[in-house]
N, C-alpha and C positions, 0 to 999 in steps of 0.2 A: 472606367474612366477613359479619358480620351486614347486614343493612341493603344488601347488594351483590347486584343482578342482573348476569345475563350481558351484559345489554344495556350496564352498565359499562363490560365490557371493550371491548365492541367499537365503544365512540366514542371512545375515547382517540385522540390524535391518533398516527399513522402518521410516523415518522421519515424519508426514504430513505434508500434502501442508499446507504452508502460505500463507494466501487472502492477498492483497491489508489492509484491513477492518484490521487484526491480526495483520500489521505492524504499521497500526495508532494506535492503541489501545497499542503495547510496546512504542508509543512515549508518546502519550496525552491521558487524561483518556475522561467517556463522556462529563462533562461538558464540557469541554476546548474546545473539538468539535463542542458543540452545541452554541457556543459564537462565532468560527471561523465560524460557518455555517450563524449562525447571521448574523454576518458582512459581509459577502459574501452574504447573500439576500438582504439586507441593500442595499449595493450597486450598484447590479444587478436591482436594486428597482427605484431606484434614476439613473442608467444611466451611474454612475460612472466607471462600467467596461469597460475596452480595448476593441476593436472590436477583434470578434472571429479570433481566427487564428493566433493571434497577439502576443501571451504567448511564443510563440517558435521562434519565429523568432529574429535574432539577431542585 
């Protein structure tokens, strides 16, 4: 735009990346994880999960 050098852009301040891992962690703290993780080996354990491939398909 008018009045804008390159140089603009490039002091904008820099964000960091967010993992995957930084987004769980603003929803559910550890333990809630470690309970969720549970229950997901629990059932992976026992057979009770979906066949693979199966989560996305509609």
């Amino acid at each position: 735009l008018i009045g804008e050098t390159a140089d603009d852009e490039n002091n904008k301040p820099v964000k960091p990346q967010r993992t995957h891992w930084d987004m769980l962690l603003e929803r559910r703290s550890i333990e809630e994880l470690e309970v969720v993780l549970n229950e997901q080996l629990t059932a992976y354990r026992e057979g009770r999960l979906r066949p693979e491939g199966s989560y996305r398909k509609g």
